[in-house]
N, C-alpha and C positions, 0 to 999 in steps of 0.2 A: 348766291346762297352757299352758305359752308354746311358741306356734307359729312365732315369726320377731320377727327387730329392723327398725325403721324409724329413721329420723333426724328430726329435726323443726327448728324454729327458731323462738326467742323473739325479740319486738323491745320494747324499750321504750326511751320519749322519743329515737328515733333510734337505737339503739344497739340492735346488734343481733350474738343468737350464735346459730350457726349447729350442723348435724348433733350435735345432742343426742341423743344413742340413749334412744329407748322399745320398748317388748316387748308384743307381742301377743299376748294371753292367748283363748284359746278356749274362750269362755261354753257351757255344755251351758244347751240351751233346750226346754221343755216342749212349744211351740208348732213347735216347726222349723226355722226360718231367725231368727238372731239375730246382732246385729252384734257384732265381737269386742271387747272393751274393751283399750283402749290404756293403759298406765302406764308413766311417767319412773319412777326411783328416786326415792328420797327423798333422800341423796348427790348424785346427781344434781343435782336440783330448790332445794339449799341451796346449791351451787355456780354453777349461770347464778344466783341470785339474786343472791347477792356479785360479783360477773364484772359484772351491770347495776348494782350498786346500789353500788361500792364501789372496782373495780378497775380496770375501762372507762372511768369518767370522772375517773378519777385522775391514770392512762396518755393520755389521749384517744385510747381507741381507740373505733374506730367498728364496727368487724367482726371477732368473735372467732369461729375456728374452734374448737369444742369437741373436735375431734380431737387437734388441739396440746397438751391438756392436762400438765404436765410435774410434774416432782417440785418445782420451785423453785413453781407455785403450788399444791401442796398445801402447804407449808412456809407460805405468806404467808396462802393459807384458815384454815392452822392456826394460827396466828397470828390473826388475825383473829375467829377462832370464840373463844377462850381470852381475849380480851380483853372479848368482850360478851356470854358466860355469866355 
């Protein structure tokens, strides 16, 4: 059961995106007291990949807010995805 969203932030070689929403899933635990497991989407998680690995150092940008996300880079993701399937 997900119980709440957080934000988080990947950094790599410098570059770095920022409030990536992950969801907090609430483990039922045998023992009592269990910590709650945290998971990005998958969408998500293929997204800040390309954003670090593909469109960040293209751009030179150095700080992406993951909120800004827009329809112009799903269009370039999607592109992007359809070329190196």
């Amino acid at each position: 059961m997900i119980i709440g969203t957080e934000y988080t932030k990947h950094i790599k070689n410098g570059l770095v995106v920022k409030n990536i929403p992950y969801k907090i899933h609430d483990r039922p635990c045998d023992e009592g007291c269990c910590k709650n497991d945290k998971t990005i989407g998958v969408r998500d998680r293929l997204r800040v990949n390309w954003l670090l690995n593909v469109f960040m150092p293209s751009k030179n940008i150095a700080v992406f807010d993951y909120k800004y996300w827009s329809e112009e880079l799903t269009f370039l993701w999607r592109e992007h995805r359809r070329k190196n399937i």
